[in-house]
matplotlib code that plots the C-alpha trace (Angstrom):
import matplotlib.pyplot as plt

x = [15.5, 17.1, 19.9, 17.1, 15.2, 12.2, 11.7, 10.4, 6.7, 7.5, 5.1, 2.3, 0.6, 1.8, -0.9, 0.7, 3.2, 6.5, 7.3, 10.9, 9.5, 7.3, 10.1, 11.8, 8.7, 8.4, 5.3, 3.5, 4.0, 2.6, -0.6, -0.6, -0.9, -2.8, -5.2, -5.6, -5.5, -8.9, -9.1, -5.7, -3.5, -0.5, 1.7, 0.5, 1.1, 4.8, 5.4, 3.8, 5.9, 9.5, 9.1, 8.3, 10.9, 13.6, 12.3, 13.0, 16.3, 18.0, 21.3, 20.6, 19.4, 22.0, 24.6, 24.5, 21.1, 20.0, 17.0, 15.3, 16.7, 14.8, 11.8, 11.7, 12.9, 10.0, 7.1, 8.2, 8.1, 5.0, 2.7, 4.3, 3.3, 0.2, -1.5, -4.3, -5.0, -5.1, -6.7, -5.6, -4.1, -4.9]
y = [-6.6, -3.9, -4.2, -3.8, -6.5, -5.1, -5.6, -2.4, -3.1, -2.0, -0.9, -3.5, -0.7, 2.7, 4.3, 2.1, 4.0, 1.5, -0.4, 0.8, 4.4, 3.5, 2.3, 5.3, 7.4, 7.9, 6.4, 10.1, 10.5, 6.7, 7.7, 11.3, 9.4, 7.2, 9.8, 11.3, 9.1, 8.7, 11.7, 12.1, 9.0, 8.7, 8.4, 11.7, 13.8, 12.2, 13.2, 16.9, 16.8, 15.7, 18.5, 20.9, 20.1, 20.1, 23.6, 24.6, 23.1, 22.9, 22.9, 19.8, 17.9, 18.2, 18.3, 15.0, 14.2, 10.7, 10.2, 7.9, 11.9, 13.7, 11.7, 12.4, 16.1, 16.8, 15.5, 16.3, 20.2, 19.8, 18.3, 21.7, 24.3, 22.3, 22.0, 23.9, 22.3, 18.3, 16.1, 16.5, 13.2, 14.0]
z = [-18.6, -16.7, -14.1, -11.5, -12.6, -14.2, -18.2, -20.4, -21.5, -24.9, -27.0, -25.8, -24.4, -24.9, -22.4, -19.7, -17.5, -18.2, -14.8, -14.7, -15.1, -12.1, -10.7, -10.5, -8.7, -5.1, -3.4, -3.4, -7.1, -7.8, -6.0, -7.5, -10.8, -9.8, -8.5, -11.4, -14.2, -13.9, -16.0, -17.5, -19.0, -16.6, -19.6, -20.6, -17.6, -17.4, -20.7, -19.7, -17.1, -18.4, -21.7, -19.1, -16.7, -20.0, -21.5, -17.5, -16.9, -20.2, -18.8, -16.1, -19.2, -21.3, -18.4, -17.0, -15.6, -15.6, -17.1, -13.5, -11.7, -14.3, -14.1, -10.4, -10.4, -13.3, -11.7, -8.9, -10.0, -12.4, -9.6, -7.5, -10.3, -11.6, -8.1, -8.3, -11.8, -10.3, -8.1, -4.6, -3.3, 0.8]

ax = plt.figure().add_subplot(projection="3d")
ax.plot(x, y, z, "-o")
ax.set_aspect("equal")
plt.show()
């Protein structure tokens, strides 16, 4: 169990998006995944999304970025540069 409460699913279901990962998402990006993981697996485009944001922003990563910021800051940017690509959530 984490600080916060929640407990790591582990590897009960590795296409599950871990609920301290969740956690760390703003509302919008839940739904955005939500939206599309009816064609994607959410675990998939967060994984797309953090390797993307790393290759990007080496020096962040290795500088001192918590991993709950990066989370954030990666999706954040791949939903930005993936747009026209995704599901729309409005």
């Amino acid at each position: 169990m984490t600080e916060d409460g929640l407990t790591s699913n582990g590897s009960e279901d590795p296409n599950q998006v871990d609920p301290w990962i969740r956690a760390q998402l703003s509302a919008q990006q839940v739904r955005w995944l939500q939206k599309q993981s009816g064609v994607v697996k959410q675990v998939e485009l967060l994984k797309n999304a953090l390797a993307e944001w790393v290759v990007r922003h080496p020096i962040e990563w290795f500088t001192g970025t918590g991993v709950s910021d990066a989370i954030r800051l990666a999706l954040t940017e791949f939903i930005a540069r993936h747009k026209d690509e995704f599901l729309s959530v409005d």
